[in-house]
PDB file of N, CA, C, O and CB in Angstrom:
ATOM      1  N   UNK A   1      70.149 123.187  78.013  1.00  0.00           N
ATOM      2  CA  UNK A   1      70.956 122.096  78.484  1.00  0.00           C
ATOM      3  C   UNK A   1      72.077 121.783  77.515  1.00  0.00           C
ATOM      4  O   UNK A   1      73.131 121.294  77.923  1.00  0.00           O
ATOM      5  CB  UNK A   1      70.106 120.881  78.709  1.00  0.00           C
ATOM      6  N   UNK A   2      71.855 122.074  76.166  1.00  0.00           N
ATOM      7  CA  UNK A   2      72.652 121.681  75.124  1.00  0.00           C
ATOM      8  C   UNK A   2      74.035 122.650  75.574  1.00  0.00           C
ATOM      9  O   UNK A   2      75.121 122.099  75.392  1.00  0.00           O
ATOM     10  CB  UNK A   2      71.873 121.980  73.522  1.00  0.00           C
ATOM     11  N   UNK A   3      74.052 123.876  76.074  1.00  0.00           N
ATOM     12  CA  UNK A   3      75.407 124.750  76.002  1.00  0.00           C
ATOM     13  C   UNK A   3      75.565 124.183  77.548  1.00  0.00           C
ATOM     14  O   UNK A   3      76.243 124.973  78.204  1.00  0.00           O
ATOM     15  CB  UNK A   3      75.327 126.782  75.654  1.00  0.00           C
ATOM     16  N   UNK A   4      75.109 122.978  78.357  1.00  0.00           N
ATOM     17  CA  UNK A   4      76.055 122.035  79.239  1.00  0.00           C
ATOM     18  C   UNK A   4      77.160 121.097  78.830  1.00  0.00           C
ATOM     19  O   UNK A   4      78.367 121.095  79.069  1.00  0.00           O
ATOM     20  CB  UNK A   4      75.289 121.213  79.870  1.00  0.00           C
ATOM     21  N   UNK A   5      76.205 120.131  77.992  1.00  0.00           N
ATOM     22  CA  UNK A   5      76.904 119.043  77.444  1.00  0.00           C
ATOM     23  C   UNK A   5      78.041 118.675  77.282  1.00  0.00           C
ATOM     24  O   UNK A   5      78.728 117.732  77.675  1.00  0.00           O
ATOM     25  CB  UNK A   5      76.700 118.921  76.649  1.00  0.00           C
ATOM     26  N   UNK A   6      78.221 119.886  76.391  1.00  0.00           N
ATOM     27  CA  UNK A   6      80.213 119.638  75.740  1.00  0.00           C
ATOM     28  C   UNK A   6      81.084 120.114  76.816  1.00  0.00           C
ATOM     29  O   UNK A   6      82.040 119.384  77.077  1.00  0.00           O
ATOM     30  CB  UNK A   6      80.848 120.820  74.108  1.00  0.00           C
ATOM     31  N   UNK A   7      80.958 121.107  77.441  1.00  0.00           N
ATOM     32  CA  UNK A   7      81.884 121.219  78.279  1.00  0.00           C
ATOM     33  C   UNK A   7      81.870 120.363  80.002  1.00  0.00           C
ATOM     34  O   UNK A   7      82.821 120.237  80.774  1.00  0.00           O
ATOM     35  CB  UNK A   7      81.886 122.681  78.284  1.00  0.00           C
ATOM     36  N   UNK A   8      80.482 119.906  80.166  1.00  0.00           N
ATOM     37  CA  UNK A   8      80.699 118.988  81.329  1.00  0.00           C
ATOM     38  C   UNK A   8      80.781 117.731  81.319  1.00  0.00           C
ATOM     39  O   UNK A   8      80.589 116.956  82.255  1.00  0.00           O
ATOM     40  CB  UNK A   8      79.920 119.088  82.111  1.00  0.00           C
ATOM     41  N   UNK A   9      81.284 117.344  79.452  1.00  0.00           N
ATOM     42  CA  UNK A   9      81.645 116.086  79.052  1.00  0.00           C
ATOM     43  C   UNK A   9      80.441 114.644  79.634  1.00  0.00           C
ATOM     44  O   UNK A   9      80.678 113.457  79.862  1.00  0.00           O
ATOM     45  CB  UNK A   9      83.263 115.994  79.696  1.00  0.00           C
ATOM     46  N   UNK A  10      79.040 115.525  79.715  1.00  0.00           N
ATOM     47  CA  UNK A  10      77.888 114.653  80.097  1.00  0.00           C
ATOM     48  C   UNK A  10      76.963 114.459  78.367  1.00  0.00           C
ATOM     49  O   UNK A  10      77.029 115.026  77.276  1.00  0.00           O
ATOM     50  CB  UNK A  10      76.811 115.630  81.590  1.00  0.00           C
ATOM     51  N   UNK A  11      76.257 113.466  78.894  1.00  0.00           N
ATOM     52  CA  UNK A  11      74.974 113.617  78.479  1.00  0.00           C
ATOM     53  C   UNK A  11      73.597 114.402  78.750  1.00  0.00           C
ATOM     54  O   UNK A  11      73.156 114.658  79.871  1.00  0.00           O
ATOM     55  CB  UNK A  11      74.776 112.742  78.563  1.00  0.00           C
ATOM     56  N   UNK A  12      72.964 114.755  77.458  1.00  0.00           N
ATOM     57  CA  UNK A  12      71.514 115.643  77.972  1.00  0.00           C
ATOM     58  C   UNK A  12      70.798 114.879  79.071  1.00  0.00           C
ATOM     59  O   UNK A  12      70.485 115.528  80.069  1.00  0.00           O
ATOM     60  CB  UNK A  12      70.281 115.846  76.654  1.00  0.00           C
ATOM     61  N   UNK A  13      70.511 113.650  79.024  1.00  0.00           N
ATOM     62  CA  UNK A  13      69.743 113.186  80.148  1.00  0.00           C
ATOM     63  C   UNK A  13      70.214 113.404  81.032  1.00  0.00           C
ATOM     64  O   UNK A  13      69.598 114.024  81.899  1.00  0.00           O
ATOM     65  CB  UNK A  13      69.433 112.101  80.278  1.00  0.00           C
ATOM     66  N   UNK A  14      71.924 112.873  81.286  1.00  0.00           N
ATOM     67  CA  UNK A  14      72.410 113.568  82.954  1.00  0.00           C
ATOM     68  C   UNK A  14      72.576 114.572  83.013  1.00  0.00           C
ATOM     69  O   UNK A  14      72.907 114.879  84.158  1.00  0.00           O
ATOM     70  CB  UNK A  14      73.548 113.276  83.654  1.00  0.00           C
ATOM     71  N   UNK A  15      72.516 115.766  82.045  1.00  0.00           N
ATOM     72  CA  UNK A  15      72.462 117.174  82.751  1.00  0.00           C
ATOM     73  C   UNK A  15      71.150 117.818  83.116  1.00  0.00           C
ATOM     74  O   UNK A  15      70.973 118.687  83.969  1.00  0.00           O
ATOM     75  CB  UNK A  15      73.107 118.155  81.898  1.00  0.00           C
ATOM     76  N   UNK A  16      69.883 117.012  82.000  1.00  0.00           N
ATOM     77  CA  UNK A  16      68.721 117.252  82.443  1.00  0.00           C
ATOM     78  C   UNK A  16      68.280 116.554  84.097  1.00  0.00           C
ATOM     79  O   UNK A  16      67.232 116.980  84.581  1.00  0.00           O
ATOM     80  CB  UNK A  16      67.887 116.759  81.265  1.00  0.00           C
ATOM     81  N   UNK A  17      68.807 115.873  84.629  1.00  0.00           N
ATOM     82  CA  UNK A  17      68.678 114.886  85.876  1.00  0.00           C
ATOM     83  C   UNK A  17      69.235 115.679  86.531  1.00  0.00           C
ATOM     84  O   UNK A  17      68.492 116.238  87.338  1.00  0.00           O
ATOM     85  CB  UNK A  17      69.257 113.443  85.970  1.00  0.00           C
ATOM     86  N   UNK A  18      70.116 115.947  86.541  1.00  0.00           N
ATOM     87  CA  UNK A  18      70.910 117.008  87.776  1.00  0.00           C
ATOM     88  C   UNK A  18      70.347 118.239  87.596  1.00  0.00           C
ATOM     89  O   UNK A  18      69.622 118.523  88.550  1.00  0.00           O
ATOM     90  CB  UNK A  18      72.664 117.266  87.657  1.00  0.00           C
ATOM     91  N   UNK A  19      70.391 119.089  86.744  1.00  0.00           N
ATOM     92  CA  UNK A  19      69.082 120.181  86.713  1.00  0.00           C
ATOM     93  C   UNK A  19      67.697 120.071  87.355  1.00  0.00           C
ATOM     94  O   UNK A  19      67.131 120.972  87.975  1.00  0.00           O
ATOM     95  CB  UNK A  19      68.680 120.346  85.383  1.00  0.00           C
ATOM     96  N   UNK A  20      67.363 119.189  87.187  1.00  0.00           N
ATOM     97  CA  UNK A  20      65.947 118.940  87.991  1.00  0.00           C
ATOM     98  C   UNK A  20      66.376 118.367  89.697  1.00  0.00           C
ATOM     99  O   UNK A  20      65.572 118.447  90.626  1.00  0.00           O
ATOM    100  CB  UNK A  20      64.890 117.500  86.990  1.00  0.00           C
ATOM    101  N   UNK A  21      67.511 117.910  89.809  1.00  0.00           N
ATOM    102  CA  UNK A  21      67.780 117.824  91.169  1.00  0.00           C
ATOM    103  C   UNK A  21      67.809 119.116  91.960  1.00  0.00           C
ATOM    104  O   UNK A  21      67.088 119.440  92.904  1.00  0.00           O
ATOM    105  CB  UNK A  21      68.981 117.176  91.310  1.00  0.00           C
ATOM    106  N   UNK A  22      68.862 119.834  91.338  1.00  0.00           N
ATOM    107  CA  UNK A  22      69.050 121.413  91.955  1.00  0.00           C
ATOM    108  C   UNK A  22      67.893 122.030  91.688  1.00  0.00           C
ATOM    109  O   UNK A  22      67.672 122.996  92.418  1.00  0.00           O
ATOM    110  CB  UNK A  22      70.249 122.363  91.317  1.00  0.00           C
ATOM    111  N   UNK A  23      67.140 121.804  90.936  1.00  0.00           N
ATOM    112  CA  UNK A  23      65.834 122.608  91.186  1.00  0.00           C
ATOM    113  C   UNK A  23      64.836 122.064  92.330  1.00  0.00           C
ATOM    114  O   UNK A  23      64.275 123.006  92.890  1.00  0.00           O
ATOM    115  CB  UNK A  23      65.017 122.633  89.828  1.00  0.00           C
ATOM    116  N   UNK A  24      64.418 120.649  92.888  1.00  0.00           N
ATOM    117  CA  UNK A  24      63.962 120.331  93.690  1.00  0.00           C
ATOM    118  C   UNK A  24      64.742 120.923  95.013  1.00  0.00           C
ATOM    119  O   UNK A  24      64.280 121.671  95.875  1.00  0.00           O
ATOM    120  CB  UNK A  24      63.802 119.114  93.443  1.00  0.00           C
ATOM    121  N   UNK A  25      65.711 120.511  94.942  1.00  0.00           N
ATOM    122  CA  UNK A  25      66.591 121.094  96.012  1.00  0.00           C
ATOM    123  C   UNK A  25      66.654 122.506  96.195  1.00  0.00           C
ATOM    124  O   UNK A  25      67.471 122.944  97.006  1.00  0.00           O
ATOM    125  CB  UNK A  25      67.875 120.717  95.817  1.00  0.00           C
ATOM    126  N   UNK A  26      65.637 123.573  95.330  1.00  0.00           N
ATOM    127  CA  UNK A  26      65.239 125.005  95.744  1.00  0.00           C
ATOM    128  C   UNK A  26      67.138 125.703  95.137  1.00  0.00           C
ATOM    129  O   UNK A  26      67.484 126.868  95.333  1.00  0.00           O
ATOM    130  CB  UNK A  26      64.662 125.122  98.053  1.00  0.00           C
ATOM    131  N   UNK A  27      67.752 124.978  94.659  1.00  0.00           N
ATOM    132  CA  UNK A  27      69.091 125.949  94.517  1.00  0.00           C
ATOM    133  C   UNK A  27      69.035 126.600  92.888  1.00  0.00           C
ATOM    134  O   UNK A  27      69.749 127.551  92.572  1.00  0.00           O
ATOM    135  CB  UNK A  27      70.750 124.874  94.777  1.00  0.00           C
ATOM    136  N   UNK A  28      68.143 125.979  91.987  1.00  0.00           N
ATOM    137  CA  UNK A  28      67.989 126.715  90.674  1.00  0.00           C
ATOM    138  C   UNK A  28      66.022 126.736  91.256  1.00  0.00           C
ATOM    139  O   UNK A  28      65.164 126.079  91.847  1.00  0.00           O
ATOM    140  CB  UNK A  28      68.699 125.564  88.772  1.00  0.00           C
ATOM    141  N   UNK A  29      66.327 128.262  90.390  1.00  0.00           N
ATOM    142  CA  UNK A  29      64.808 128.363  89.249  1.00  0.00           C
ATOM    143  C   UNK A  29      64.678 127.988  87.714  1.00  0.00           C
ATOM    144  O   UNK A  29      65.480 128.327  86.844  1.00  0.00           O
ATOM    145  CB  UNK A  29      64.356 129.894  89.092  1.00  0.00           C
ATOM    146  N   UNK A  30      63.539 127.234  87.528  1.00  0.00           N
ATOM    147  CA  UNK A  30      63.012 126.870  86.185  1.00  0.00           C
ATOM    148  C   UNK A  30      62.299 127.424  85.482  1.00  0.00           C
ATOM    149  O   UNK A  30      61.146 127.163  85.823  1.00  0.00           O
ATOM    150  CB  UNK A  30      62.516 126.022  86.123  1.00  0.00           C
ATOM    151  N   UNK A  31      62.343 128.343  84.307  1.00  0.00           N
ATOM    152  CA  UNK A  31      61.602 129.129  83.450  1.00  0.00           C
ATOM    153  C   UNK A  31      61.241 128.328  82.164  1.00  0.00           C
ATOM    154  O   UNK A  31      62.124 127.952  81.392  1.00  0.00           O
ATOM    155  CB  UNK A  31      62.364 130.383  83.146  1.00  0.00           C
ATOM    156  N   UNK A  32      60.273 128.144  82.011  1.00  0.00           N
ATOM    157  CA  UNK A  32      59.821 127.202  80.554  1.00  0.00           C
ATOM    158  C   UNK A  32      59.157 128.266  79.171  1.00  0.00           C
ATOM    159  O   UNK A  32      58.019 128.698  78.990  1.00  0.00           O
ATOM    160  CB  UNK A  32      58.262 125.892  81.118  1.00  0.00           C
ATOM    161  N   UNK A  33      60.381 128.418  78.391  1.00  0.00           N
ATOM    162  CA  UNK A  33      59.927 129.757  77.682  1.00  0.00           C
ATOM    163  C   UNK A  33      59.982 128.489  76.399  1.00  0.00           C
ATOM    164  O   UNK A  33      61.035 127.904  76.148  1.00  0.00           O
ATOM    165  CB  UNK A  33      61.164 131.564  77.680  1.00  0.00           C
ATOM    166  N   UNK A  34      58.655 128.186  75.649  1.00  0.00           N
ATOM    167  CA  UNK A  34      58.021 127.441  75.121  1.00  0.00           C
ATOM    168  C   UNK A  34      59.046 125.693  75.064  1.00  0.00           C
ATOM    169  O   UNK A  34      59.070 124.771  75.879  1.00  0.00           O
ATOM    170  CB  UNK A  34      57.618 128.299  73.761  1.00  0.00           C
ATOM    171  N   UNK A  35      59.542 125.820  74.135  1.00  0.00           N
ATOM    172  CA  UNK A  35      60.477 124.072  74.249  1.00  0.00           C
ATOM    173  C   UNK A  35      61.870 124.655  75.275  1.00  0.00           C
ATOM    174  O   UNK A  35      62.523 123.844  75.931  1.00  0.00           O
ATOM    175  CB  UNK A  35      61.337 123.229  72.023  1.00  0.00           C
ATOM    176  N   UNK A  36      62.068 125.591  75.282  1.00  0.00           N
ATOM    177  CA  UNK A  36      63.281 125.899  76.336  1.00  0.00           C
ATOM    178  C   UNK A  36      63.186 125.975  77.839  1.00  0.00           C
ATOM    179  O   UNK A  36      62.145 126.397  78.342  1.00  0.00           O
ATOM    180  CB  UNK A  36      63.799 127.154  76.052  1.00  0.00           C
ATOM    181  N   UNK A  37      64.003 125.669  78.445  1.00  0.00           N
ATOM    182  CA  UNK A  37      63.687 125.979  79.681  1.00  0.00           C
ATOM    183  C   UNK A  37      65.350 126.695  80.591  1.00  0.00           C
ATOM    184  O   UNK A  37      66.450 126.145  80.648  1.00  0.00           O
ATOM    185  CB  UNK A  37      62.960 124.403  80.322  1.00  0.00           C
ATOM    186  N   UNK A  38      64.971 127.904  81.117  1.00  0.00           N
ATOM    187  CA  UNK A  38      65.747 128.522  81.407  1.00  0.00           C
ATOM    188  C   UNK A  38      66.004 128.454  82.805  1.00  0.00           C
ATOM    189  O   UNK A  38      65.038 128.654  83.543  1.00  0.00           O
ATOM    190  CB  UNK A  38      65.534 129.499  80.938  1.00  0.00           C
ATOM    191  N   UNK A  39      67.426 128.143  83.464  1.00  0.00           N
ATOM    192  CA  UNK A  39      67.466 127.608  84.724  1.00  0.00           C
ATOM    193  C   UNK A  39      68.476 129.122  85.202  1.00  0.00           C
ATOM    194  O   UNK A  39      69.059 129.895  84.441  1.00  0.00           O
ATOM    195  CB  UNK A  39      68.203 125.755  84.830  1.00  0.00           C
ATOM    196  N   UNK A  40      68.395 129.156  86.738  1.00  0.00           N
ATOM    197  CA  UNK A  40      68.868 130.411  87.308  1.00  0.00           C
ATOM    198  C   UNK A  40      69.000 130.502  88.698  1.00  0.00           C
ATOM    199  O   UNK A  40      68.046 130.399  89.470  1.00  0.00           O
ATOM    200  CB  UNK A  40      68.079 131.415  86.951  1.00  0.00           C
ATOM    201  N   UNK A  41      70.012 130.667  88.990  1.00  0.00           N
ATOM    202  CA  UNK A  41      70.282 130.604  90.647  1.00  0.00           C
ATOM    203  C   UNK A  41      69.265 131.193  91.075  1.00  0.00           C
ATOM    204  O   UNK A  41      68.591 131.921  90.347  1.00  0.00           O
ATOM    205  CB  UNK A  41      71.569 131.300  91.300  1.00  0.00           C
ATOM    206  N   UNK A  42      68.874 130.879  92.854  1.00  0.00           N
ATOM    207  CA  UNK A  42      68.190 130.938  93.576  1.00  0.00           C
ATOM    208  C   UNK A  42      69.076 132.034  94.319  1.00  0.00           C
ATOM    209  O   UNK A  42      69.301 131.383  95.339  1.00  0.00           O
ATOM    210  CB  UNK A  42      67.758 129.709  94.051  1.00  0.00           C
ATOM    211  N   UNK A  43      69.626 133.043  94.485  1.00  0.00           N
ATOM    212  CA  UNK A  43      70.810 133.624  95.138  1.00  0.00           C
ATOM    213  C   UNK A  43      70.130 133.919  96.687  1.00  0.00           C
ATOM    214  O   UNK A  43      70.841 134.845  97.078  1.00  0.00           O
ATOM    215  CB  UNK A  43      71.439 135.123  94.236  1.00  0.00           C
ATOM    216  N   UNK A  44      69.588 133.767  97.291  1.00  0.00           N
ATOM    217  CA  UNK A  44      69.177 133.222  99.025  1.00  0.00           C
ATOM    218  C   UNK A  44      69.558 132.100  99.003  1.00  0.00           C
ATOM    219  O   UNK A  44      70.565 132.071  99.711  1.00  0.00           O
ATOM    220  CB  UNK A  44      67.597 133.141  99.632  1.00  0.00           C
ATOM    221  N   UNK A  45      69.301 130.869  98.501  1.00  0.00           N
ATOM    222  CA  UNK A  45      69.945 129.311  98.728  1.00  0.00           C
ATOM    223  C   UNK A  45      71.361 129.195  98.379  1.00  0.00           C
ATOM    224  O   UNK A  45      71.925 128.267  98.958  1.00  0.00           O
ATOM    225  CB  UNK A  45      69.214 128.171  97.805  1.00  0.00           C
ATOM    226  N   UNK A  46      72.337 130.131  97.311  1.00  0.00           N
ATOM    227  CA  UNK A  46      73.114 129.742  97.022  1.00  0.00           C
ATOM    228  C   UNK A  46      74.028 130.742  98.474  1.00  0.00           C
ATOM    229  O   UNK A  46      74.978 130.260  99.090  1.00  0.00           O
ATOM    230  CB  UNK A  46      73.222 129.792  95.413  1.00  0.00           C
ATOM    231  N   UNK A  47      73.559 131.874  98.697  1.00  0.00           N
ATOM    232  CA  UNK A  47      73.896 132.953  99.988  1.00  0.00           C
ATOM    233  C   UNK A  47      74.096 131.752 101.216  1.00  0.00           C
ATOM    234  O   UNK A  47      75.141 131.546 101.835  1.00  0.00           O
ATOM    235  CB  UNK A  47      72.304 134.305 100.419  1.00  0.00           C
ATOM    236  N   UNK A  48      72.918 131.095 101.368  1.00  0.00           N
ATOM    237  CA  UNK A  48      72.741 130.206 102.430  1.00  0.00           C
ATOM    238  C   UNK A  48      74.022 128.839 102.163  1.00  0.00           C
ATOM    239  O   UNK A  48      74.770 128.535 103.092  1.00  0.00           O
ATOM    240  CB  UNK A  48      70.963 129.675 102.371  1.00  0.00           C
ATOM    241  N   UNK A  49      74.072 128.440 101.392  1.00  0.00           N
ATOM    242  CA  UNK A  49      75.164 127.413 101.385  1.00  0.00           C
ATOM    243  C   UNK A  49      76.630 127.608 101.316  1.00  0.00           C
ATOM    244  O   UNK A  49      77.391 126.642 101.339  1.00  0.00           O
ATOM    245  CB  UNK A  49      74.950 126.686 100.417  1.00  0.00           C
ATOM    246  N   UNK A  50      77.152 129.138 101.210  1.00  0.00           N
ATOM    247  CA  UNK A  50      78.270 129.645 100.983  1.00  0.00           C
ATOM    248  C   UNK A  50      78.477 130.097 102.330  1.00  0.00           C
ATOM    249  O   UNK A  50      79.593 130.275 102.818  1.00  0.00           O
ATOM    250  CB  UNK A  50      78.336 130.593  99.893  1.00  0.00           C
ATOM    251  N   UNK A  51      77.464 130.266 102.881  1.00  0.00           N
ATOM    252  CA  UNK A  51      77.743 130.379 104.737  1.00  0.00           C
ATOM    253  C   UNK A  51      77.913 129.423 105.394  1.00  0.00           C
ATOM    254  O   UNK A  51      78.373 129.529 106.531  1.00  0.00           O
ATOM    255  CB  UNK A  51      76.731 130.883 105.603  1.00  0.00           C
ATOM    256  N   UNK A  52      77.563 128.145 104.815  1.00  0.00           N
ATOM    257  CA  UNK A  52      77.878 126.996 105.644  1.00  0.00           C
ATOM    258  C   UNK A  52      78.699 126.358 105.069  1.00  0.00           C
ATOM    259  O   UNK A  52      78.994 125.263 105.548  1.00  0.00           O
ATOM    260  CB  UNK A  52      76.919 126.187 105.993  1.00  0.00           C
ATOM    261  N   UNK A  53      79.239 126.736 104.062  1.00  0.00           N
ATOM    262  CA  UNK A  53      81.077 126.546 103.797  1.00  0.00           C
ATOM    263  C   UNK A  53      81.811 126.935 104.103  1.00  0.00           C
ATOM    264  O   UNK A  53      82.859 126.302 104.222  1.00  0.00           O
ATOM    265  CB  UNK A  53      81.697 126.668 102.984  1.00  0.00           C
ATOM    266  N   UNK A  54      81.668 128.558 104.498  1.00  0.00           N
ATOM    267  CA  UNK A  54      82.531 129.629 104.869  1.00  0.00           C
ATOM    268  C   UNK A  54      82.905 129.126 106.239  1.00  0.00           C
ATOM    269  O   UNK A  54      81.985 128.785 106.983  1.00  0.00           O
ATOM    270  CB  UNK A  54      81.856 131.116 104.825  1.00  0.00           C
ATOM    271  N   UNK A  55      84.582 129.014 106.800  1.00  0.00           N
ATOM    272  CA  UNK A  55      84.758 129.088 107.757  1.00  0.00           C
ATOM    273  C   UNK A  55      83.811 130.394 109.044  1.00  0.00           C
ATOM    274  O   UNK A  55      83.412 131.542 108.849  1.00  0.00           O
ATOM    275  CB  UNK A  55      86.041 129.084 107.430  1.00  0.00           C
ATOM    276  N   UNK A  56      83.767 129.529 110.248  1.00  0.00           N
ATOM    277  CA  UNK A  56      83.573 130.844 111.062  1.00  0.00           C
ATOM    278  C   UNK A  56      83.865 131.781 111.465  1.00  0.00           C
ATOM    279  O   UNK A  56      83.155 132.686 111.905  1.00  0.00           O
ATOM    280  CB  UNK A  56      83.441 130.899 111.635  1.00  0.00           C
ATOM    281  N   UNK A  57      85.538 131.671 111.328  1.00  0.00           N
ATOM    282  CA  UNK A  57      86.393 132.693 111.582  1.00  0.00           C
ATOM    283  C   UNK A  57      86.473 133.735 110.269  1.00  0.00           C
ATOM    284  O   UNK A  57      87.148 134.759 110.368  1.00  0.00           O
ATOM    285  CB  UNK A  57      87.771 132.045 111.964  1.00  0.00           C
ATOM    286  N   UNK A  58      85.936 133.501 109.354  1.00  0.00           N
ATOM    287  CA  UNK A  58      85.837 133.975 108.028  1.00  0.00           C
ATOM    288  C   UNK A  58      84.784 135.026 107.845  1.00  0.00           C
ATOM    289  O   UNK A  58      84.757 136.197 107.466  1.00  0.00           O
ATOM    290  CB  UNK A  58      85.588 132.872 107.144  1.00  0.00           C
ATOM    291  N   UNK A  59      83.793 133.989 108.337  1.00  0.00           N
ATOM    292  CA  UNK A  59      82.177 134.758 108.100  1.00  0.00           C
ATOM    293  C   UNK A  59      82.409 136.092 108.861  1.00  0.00           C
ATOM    294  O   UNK A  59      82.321 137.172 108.275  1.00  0.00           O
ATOM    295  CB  UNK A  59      80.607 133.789 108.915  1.00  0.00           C
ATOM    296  N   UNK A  60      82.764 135.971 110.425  1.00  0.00           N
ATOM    297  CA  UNK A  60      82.897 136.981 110.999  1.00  0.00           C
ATOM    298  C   UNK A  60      83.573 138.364 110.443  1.00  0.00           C
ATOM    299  O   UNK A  60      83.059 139.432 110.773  1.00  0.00           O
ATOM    300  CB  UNK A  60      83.396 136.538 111.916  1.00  0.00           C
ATOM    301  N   UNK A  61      84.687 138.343 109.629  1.00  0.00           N
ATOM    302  CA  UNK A  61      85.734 139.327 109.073  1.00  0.00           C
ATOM    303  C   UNK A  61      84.361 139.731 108.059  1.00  0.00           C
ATOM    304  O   UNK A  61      84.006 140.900 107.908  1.00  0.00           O
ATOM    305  CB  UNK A  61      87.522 138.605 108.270  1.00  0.00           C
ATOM    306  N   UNK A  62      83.607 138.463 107.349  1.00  0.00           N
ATOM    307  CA  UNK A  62      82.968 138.754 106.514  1.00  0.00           C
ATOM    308  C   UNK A  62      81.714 140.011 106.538  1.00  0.00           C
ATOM    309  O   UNK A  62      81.582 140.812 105.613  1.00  0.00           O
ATOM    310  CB  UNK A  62      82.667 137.621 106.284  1.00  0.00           C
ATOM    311  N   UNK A  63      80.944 140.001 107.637  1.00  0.00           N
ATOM    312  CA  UNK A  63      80.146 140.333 108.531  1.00  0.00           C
ATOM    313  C   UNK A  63      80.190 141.839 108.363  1.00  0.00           C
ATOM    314  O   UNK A  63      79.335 142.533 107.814  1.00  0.00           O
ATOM    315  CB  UNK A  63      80.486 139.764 109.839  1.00  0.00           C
ATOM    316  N   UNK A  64      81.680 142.356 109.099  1.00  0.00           N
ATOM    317  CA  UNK A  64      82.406 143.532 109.692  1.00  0.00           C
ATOM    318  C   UNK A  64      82.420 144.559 108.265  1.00  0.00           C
ATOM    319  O   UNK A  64      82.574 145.773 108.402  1.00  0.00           O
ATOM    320  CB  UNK A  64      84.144 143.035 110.376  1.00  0.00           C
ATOM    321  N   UNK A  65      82.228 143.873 106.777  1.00  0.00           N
ATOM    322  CA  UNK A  65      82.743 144.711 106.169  1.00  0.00           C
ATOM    323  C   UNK A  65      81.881 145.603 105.256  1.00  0.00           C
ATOM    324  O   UNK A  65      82.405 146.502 104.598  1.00  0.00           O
ATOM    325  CB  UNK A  65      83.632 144.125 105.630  1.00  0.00           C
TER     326      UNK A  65
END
């Protein structure tokens, strides 16, 4: 969480809070490698939400290729 901090101009608690959001929310995985914990896209949930951003006329070209 610490190589969040400085550049998302937060605090550890709010980056630890939003980390644990996106992880409830199935869009990160949580790895607890002893005091660390290593977070990591879910790439099916993040696949799934980039399709329902993606225009439709988009997806389709997308589809074809």
């Amino acid at each position: 969480m610490s190589d969040f901090t400085a550049p998302l101009g937060l605090s550890q608690p709010t980056v630890s809070h939003h980390l644990r959001i996106l992880t409830e929310a199935g869009l990160l995985e949580r790895e607890k490698r002893g005091v660390w914990a290593i977070y990591r896209p879910v790439p099916s949930a993040i696949a799934a939400i980039a399709n329902l951003l993606t225009p439709p006329r988009k997806r389709a070209t997308r589809k074809t290729r």
